[in-house]
Backbone as JSON, one array per atom type, in Angstrom:
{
  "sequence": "XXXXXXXXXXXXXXXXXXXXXXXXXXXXXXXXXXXXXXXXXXXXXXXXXXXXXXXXXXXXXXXXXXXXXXXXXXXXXXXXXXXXXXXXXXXXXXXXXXXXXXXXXXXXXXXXXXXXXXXXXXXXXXXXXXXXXXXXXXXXXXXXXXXXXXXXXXXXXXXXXXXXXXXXXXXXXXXXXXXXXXXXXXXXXXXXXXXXXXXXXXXXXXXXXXXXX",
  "N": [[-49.02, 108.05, -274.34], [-46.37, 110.42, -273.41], [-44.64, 113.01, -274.71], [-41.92, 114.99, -274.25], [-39.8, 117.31, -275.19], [-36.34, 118.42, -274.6], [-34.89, 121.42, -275.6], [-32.78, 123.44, -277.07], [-30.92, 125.66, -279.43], [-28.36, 126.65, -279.09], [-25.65, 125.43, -278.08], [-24.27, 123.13, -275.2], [-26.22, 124.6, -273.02], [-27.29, 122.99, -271.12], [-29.27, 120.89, -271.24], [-29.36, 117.73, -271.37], [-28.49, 117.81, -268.7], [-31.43, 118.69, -268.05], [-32.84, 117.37, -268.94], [-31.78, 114.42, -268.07], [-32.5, 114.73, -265.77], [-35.35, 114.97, -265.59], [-36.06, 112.49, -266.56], [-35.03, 110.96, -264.98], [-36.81, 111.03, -262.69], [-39.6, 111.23, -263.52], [-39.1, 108.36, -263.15], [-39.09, 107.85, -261.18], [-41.59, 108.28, -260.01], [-43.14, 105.82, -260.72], [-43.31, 105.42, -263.73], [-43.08, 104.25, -266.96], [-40.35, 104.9, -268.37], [-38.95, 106.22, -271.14], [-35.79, 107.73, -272.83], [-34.74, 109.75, -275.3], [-31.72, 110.28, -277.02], [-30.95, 112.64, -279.39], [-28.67, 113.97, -279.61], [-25.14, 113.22, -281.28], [-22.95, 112.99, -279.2], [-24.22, 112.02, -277.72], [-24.32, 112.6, -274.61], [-26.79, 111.71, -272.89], [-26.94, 109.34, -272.83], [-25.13, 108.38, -272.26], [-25.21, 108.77, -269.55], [-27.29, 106.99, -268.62], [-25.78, 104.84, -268.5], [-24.36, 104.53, -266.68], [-26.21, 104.67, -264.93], [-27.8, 103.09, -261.87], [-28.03, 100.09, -261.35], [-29.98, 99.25, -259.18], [-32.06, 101.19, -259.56], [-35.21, 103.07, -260.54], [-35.63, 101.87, -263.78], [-34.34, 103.19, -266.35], [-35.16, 103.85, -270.49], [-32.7, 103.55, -272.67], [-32.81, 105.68, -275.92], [-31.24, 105.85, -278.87], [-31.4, 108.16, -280.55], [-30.15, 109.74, -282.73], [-29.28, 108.13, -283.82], [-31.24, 105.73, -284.63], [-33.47, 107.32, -284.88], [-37.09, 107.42, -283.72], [-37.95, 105.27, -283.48], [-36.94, 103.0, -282.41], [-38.6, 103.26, -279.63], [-39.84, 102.04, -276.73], [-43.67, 101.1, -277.19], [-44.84, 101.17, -274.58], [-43.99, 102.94, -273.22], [-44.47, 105.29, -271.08], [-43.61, 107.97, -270.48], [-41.53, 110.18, -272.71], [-38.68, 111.37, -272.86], [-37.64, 113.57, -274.75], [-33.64, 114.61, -275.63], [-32.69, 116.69, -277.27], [-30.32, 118.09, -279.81], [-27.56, 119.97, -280.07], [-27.44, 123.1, -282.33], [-29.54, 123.19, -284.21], [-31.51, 123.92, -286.66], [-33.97, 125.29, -288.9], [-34.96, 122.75, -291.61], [-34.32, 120.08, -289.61], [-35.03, 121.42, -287.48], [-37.65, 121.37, -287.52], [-38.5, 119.26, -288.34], [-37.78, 117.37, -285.79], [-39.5, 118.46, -283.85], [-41.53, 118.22, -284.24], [-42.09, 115.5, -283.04], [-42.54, 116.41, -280.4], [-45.18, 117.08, -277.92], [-44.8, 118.91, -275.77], [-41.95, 121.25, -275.52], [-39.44, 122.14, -273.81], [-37.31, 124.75, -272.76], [-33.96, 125.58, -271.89], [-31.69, 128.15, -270.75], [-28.98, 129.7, -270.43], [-27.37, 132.1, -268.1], [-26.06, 134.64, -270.18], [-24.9, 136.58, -271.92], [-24.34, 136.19, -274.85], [-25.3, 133.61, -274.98], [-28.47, 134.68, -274.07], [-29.06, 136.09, -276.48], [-28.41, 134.66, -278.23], [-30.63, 132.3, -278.08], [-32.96, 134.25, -278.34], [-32.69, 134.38, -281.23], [-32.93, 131.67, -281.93], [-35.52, 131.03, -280.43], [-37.23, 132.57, -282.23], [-37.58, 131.36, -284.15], [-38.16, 128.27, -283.5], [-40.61, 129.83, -282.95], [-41.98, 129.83, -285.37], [-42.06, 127.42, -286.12], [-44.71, 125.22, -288.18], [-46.26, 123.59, -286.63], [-46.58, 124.72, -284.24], [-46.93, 127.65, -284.77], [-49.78, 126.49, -284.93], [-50.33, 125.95, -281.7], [-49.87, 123.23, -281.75], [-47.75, 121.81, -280.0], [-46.55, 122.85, -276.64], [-44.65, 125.35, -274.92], [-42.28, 125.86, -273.2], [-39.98, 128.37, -271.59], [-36.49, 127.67, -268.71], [-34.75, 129.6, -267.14], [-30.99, 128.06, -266.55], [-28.28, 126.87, -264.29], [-28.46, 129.34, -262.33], [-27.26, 131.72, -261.18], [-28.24, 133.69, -258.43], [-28.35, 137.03, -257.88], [-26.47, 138.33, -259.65], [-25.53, 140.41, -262.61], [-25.95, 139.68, -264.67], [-27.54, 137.67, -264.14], [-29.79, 138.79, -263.5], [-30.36, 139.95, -266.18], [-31.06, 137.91, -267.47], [-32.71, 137.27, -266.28], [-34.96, 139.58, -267.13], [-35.17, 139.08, -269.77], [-36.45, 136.38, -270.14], [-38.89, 136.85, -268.45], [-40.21, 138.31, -270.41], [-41.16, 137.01, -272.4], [-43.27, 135.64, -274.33], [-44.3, 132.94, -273.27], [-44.55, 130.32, -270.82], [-41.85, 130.99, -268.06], [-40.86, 129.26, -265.95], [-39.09, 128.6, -264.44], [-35.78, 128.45, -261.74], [-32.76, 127.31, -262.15], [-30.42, 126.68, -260.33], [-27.1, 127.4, -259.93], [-25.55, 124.14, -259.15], [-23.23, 121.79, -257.67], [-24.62, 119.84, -256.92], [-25.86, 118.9, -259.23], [-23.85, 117.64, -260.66], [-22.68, 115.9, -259.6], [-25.12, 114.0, -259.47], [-25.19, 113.44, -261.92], [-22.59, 112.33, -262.83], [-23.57, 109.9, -261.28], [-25.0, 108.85, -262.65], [-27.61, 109.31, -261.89], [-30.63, 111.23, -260.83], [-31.6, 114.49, -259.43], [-33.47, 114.27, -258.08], [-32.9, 111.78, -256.48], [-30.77, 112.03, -255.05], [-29.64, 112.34, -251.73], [-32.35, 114.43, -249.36], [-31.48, 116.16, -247.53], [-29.38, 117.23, -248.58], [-29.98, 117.96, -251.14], [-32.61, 119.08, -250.86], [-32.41, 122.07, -251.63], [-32.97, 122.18, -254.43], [-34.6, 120.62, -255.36], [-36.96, 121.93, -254.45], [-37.14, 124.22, -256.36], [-37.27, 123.22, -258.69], [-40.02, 122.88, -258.75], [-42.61, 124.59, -259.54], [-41.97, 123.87, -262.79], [-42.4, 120.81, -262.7], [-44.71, 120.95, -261.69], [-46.28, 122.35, -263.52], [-45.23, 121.08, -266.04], [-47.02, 118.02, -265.03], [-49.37, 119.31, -266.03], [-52.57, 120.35, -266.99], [-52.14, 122.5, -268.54], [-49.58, 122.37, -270.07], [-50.26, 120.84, -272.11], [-51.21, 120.22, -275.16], [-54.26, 121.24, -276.35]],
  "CA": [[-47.57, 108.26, -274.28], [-46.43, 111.54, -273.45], [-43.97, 112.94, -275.18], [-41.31, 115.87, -273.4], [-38.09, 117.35, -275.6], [-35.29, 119.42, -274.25], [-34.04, 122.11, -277.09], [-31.88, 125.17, -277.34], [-30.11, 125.19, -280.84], [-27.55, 126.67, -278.35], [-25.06, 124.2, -276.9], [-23.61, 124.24, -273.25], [-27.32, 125.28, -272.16], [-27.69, 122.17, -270.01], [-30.01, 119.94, -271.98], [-29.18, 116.33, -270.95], [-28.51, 117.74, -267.35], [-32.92, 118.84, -267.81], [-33.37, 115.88, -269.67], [-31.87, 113.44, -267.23], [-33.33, 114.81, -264.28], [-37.04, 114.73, -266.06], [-36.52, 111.19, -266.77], [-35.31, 109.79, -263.44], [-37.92, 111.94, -261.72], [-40.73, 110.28, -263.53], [-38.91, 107.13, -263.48], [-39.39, 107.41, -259.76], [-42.39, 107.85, -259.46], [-43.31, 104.58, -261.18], [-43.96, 105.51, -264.82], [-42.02, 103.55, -268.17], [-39.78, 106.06, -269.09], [-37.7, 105.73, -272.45], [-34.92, 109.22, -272.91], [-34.27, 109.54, -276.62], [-30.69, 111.06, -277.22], [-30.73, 113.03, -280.31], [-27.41, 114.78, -279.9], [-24.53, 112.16, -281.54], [-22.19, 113.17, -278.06], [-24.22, 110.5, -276.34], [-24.52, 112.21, -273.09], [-27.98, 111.52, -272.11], [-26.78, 107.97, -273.38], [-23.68, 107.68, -271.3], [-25.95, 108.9, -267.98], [-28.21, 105.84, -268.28], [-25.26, 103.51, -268.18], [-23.93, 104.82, -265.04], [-27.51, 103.88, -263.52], [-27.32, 102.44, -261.0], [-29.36, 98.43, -261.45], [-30.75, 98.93, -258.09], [-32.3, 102.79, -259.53], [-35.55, 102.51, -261.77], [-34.76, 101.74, -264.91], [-34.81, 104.8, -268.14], [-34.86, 103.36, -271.66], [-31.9, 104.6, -274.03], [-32.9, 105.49, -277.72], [-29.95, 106.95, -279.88], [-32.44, 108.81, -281.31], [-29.53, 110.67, -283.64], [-28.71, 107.29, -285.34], [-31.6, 105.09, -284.96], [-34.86, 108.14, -284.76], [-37.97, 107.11, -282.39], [-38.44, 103.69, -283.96], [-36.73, 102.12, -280.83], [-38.79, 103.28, -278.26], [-40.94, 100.72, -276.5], [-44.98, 101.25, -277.38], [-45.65, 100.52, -273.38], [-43.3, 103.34, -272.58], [-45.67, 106.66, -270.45], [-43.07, 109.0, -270.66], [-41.0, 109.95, -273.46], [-38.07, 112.44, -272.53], [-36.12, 113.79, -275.75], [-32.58, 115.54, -275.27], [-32.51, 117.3, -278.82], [-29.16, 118.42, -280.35], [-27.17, 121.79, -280.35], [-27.1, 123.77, -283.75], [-30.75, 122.17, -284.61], [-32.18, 124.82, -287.45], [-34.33, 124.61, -290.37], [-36.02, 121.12, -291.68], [-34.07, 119.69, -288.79], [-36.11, 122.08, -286.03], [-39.23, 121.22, -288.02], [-38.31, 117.52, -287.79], [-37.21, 117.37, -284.14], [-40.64, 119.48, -282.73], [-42.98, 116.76, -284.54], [-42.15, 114.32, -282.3], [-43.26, 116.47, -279.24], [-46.26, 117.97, -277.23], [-44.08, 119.61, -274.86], [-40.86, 121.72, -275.36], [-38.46, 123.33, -272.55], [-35.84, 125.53, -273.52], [-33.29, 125.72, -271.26], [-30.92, 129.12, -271.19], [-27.85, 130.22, -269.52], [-27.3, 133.7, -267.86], [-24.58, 134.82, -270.39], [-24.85, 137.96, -273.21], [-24.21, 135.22, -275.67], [-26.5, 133.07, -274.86], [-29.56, 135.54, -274.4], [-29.05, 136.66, -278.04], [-28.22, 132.99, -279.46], [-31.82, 132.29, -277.2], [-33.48, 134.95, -278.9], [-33.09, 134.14, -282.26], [-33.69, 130.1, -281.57], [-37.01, 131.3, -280.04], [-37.83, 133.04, -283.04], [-37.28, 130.45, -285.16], [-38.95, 127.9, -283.03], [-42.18, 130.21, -283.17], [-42.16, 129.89, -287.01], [-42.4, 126.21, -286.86], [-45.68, 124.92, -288.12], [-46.91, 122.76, -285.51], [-46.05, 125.97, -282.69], [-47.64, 128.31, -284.94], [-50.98, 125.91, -284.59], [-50.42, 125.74, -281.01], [-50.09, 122.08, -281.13], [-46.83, 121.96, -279.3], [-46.8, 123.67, -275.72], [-43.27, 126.07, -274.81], [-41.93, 126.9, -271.59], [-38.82, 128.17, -270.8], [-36.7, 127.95, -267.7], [-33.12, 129.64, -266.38], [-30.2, 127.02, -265.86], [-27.05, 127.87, -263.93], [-28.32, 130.56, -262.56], [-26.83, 132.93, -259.81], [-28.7, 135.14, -257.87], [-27.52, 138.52, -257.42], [-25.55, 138.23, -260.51], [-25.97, 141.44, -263.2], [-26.37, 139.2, -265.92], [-28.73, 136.9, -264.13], [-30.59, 140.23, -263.94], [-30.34, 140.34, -267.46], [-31.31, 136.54, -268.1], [-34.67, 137.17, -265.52], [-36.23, 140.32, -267.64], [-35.31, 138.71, -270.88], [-37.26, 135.69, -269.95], [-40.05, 137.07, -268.17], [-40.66, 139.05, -271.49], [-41.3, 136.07, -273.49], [-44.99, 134.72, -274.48], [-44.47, 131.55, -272.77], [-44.61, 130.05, -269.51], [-40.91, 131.22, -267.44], [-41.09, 128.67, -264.93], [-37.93, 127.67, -263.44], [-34.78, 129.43, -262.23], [-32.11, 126.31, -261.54], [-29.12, 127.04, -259.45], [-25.58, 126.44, -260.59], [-25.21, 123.98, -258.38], [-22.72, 120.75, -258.03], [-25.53, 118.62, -256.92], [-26.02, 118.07, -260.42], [-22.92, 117.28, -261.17], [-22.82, 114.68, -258.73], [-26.49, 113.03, -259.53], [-25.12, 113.23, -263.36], [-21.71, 111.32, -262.62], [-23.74, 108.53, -260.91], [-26.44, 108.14, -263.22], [-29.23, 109.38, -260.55], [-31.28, 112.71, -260.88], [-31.31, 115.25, -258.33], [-34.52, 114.03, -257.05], [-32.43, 110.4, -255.97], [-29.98, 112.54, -253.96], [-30.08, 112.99, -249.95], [-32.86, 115.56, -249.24], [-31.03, 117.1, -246.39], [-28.17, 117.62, -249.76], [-30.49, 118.26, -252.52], [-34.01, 119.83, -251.07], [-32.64, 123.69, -252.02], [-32.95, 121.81, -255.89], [-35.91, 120.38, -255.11], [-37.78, 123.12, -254.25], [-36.64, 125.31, -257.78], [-37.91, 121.84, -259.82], [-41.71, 122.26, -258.07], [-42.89, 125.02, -260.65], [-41.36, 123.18, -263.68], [-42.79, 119.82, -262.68], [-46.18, 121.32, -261.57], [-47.03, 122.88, -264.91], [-45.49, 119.38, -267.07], [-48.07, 117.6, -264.89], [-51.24, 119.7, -265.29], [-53.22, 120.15, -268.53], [-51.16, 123.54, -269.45], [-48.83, 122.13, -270.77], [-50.53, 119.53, -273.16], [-52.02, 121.39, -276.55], [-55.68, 121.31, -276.11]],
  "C": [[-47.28, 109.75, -274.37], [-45.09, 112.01, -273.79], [-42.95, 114.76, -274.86], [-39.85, 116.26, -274.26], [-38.0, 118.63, -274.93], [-34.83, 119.91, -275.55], [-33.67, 123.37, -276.68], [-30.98, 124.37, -278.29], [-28.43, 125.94, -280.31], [-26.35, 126.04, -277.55], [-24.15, 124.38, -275.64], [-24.96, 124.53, -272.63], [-27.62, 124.36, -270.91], [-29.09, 121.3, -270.39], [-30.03, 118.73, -271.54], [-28.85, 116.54, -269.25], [-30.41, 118.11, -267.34], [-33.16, 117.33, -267.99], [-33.24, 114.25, -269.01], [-32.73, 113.15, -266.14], [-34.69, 114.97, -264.26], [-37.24, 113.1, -266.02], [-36.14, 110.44, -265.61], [-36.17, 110.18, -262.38], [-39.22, 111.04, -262.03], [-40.42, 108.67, -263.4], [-39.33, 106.54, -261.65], [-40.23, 107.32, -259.35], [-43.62, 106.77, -260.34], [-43.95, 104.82, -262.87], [-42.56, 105.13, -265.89], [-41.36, 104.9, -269.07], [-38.77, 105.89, -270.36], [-36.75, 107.44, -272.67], [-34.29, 108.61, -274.37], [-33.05, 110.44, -276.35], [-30.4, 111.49, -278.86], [-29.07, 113.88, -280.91], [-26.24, 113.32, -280.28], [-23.38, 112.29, -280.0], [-22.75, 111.84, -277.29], [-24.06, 110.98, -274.98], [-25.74, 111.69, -272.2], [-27.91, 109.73, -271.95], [-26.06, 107.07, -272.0], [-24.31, 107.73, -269.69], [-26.52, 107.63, -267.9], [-27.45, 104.45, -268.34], [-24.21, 103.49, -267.32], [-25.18, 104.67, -264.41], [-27.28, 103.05, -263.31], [-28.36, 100.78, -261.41], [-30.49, 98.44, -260.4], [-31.72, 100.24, -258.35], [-33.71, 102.11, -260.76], [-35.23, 102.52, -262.75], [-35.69, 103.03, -266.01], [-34.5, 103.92, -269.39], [-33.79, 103.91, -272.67], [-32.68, 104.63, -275.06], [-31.75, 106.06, -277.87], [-30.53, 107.29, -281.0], [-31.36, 109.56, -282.67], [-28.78, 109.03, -284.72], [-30.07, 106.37, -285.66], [-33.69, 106.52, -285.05], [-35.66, 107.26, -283.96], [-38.52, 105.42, -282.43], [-38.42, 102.73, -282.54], [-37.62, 102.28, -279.36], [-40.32, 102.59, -277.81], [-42.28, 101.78, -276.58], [-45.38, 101.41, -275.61], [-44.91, 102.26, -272.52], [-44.81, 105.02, -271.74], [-44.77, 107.61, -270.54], [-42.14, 108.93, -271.76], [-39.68, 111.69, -273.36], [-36.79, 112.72, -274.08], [-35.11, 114.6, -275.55], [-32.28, 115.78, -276.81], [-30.88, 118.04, -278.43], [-28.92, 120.19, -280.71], [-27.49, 121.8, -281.79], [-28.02, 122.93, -284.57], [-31.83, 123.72, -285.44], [-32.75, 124.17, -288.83], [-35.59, 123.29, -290.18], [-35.72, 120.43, -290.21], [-34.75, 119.88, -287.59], [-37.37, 121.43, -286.38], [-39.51, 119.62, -287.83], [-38.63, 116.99, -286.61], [-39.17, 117.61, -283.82], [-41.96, 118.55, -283.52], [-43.22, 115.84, -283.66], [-42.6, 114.89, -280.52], [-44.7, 117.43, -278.88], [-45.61, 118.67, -276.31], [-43.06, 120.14, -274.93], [-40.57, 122.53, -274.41], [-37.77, 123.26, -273.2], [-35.22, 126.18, -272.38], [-32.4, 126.98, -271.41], [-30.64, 129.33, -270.25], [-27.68, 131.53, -269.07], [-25.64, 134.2, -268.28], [-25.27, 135.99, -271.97], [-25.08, 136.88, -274.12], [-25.58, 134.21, -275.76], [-28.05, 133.5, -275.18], [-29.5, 135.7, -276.13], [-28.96, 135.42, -278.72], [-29.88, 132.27, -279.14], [-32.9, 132.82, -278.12], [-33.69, 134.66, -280.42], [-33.8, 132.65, -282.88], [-35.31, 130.15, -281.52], [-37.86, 131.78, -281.3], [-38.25, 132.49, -284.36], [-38.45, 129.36, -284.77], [-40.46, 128.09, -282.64], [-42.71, 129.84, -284.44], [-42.32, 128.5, -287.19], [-44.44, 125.89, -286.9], [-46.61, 124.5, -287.24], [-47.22, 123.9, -284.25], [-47.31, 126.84, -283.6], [-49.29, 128.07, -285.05], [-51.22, 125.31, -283.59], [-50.85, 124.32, -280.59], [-48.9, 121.74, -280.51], [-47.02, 122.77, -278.02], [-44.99, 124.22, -275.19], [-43.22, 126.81, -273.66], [-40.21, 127.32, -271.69], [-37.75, 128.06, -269.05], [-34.65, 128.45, -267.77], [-32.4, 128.79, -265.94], [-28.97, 127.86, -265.6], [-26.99, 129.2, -263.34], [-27.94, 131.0, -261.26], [-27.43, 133.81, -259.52], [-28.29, 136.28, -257.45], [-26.39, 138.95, -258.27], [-26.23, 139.54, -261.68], [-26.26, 140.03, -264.34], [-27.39, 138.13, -266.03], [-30.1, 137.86, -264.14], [-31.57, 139.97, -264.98], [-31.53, 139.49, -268.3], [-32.84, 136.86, -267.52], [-35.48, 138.22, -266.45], [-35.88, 139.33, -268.78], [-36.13, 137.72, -270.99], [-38.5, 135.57, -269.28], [-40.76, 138.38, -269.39], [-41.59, 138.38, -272.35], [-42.72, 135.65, -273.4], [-44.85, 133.25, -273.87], [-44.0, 131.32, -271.53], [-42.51, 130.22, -269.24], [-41.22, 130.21, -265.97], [-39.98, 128.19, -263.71], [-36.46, 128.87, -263.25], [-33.64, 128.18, -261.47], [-31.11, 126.86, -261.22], [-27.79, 126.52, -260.35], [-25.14, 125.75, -259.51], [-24.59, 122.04, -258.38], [-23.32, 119.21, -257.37], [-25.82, 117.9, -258.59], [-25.15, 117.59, -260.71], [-22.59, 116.0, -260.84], [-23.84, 113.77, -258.98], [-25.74, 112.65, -261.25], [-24.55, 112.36, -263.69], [-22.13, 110.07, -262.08], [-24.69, 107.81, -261.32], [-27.91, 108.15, -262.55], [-29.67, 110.86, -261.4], [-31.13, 113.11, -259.36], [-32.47, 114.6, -257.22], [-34.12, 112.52, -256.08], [-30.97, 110.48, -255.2], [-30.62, 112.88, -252.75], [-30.77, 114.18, -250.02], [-32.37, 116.68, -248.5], [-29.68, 117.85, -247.64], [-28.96, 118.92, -251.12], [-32.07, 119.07, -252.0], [-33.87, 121.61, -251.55], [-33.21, 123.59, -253.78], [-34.6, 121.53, -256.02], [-37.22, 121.06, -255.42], [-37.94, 124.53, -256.08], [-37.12, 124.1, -258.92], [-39.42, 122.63, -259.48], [-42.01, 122.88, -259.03], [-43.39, 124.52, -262.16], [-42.65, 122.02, -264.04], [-44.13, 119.99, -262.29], [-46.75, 121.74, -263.1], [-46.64, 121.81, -266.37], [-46.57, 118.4, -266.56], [-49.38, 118.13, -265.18], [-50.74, 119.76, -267.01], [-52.39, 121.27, -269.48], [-50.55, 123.22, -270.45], [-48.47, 120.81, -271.75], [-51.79, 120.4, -274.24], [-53.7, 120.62, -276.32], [-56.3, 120.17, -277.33]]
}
């Protein structure tokens, strides 16, 4: 069972928009996916009951009332959407339950610096500092040719950990989000510029990288 959380203690970064589109991605290509929702908002919640019946099926947990208890034993993927303003015992809590963290971040002054200290925090947890956890981050929202996406690209190609992704601000998601699909279960002739900015991402969650040794 492999186990995948979304975190920035940041909120607004776009967490349950990663987190959806991880879990109907593997859901497509035929693996038991369960998406824990740790944030009490319930959006990763509310996406999986706008899926569609005819779409494979994602497992809810409401991981923020009931923790991982609920999620089926049979399940192969395990996608968590962790909760803004997640410091402390709470971080230390949360990052037990995975082998894999992405950290999603916005191209905004604010952000970078709220980013920055998250990260620093998130190095200090136990499990990270015994490299049994693996940490990528990737750019969401982002605009090319923008000064502050600039800003967002050195600050994240600075960082000790894999920079893999730079996602578009773009209202394909918005659209796959509202109907309970992922981007990858939108028209290619619509959605392959998305596509293409996933491959990275989803190349280095499949390979051994990004599973602690």
């Amino acid at each position: 069972m492999r186990h995948i959380m979304v975190m920035n203690s940041k909120g607004g970064s776009g967490k349950s928009t990663i987190a959806t589109t991880l879990a109907s991605y593997y859901a497509t290509k035929g693996q038991a996916v369960a998406l824990v929702d740790f944030d009490e908002q319930g959006s990763s919640l509310d996406w999986i009951e706008r899926r569609p019946a005819d779409r494979p099926p994602v497992t809810g947990v409401a991981g923020f009332r009931d923790g991982m208890r609920p999620v089926p034993r049979s399940s192969d993927i395990v996608v968590i959407d962790a909760p803004a303003r997640t410091h402390g015992r709470e971080l230390t809590d949360l990052v037990r339950y995975a082998e894999t963290v992405v950290v999603p971040v916005l191209p905004s002054t604010v952000d970078i610096q709220a980013t920055d200290k998250f990260i620093d925090e998130l190095l200090d947890v136990g499990r990270v500092e015994r490299k049994e956890v693996k940490l990528a981050v990737v750019a969401n929202r982002f605009r090319e040719h923008t000064l502050i996406a600039q800003e967002l690209d050195e600050y994240l190609s600075k960082l000790k950990m894999p920079y893999l992704a730079k996602l578009r601000d773009a209202q394909n998601y918005v659209r796959a989000y509202t109907r309970g699909l992922g981007i990858f279960e939108l028209p290619e002739y619509l959605a392959w510029p998305d596509w293409e900015q996933w491959k990275p991402l989803l190349a280095w969650l499949n390979s051994k990288r990004s599973v602690p040794a």
